[in-house]
C-alpha positions as CSV (number, residue, x, y, z in Angstrom):
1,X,-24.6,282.1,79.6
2,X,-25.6,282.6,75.6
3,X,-29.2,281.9,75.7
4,X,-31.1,281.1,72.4
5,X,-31.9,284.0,69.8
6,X,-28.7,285.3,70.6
7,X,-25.7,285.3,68.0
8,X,-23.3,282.4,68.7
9,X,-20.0,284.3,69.0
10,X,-17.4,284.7,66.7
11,X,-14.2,282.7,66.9
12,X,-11.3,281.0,65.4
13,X,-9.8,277.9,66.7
14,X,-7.5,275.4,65.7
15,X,-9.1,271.7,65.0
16,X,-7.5,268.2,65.6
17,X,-5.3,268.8,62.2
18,X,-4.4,271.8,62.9
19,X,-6.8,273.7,60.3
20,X,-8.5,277.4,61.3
21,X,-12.5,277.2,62.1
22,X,-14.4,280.5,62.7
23,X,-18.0,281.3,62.9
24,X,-18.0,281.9,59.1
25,X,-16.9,278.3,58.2
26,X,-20.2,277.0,59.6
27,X,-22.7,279.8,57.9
28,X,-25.4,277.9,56.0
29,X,-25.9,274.6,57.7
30,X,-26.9,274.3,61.3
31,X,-24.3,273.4,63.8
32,X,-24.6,271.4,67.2
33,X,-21.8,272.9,68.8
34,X,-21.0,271.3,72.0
35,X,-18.4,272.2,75.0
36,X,-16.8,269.7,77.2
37,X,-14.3,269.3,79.9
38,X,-12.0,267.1,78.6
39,X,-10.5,264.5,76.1
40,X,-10.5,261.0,76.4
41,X,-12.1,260.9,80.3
42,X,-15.0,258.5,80.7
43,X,-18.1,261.0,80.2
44,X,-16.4,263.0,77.8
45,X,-16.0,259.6,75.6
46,X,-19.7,258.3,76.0
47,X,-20.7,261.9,74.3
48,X,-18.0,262.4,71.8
49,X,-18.8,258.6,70.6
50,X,-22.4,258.8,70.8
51,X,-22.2,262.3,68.9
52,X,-20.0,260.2,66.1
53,X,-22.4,257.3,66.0
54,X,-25.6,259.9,65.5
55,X,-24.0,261.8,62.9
56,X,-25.3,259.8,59.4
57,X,-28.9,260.4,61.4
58,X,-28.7,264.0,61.1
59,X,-28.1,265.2,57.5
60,X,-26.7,268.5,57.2
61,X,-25.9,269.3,60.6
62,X,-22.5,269.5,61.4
63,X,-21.3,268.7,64.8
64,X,-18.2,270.4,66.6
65,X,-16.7,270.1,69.9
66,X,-15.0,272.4,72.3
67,X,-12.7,272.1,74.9
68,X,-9.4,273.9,76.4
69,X,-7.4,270.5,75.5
70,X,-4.7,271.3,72.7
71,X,-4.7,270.2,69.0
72,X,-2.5,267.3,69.9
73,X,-4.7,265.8,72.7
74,X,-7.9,266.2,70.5
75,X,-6.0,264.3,67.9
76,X,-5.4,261.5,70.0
77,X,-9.0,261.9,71.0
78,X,-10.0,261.6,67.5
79,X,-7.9,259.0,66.4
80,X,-8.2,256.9,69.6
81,X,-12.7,256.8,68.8
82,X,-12.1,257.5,65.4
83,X,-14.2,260.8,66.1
84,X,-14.3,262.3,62.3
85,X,-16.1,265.9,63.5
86,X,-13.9,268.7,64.5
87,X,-12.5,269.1,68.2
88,X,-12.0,272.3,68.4
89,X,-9.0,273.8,71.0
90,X,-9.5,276.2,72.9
91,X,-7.0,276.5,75.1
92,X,-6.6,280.2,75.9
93,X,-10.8,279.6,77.1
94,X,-11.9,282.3,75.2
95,X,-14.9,281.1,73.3
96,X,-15.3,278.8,76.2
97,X,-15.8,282.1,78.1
98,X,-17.7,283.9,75.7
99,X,-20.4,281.7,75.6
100,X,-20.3,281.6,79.8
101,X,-19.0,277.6,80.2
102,X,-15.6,278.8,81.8
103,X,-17.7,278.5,85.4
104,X,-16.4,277.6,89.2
105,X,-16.6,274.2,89.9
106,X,-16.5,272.3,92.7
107,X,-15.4,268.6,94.1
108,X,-14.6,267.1,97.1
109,X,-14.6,270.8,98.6
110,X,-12.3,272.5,96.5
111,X,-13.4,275.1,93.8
112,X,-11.5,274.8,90.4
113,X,-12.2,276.8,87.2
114,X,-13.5,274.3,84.3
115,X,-15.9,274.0,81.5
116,X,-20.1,273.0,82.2
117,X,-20.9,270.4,79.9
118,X,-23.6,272.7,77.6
119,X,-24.7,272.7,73.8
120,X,-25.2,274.9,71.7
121,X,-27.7,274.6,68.7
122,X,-27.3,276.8,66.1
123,X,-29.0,277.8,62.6
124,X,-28.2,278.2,58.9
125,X,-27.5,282.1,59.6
126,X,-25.5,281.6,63.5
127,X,-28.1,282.8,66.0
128,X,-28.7,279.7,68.9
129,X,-31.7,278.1,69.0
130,X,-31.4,275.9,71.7
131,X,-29.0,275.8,74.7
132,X,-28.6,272.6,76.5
133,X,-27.0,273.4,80.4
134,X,-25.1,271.0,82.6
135,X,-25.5,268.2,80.5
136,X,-25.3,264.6,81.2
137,X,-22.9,263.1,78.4
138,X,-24.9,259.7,77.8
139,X,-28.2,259.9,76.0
140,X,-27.6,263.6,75.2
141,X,-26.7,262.7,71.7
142,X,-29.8,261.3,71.3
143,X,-31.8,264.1,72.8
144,X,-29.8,266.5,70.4
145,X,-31.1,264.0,67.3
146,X,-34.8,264.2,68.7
147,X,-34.8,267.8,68.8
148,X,-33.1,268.2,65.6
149,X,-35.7,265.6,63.9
């Protein structure tokens, strides 16, 4: 797992609209990147809206989510909420793996590979300064604001 004072890692993934984002598109504003399992399930809302409904409160910070869903499911996604951050697709799991959310899960006794809810705060110049692990999606927004604040 990436652990804070450590380079976020590069990438370039395709967002809801289809448009490239690397590393280099967020240099010089600090970034709340977050990783999540999937679109439009119940937990994954409750963060992605609470994210949306924070976002005025924290100037200058941009917020971007990640999961393996496509473009075309995150656009659906964003539409659906009317999420206006980027939802970033990762569907090849390599950033997801990079950072070390691609981990063994397990429910009702089976083991499946899937992303650990974690965030990901990052600086101005791309080194994490926070790392948030197995989160629970509702109220995190708000702890994310509070530690921003």
């Amino acid at each position: 797992m990436l652990e804070a004072g450590s380079p976020f890692p590069d990438f370039e993934l395709l967002n809801q609209d289809g448009s490239t984002i690397t590393k280099a598109n967020l240099s010089g504003s600090p970034a709340v990147i977050y990783f999540y399992p999937k679109d439009d399930t119940s937990g994954c809302t409750a963060e992605a809206c609470e994210f949306q409904v924070s976002l005025p409160d924290i100037p200058g910070v941009r917020v971007i989510g990640v999961s393996p869903d496509p473009v075309k499911s995150h656009r659906k996604f964003a539409d659906k909420y009317g999420l206006t951050f980027d939802l970033l697709a990762d569907t090849e799991k390599q950033l997801c793996e990079a950072v070390g959310v691609w981990v063994e899960k397990s429910m009702y006794g089976k083991k499946y590979m899937g992303v650990e809810r974690t965030t990901f705060l990052v600086d101005a110049n791309g080194v994490v300064t926070r790392v948030y692990n197995k989160v629970k999606a509702q109220g995190h927004a708000a702890e994310v604001k509070a530690a921003l604040g």
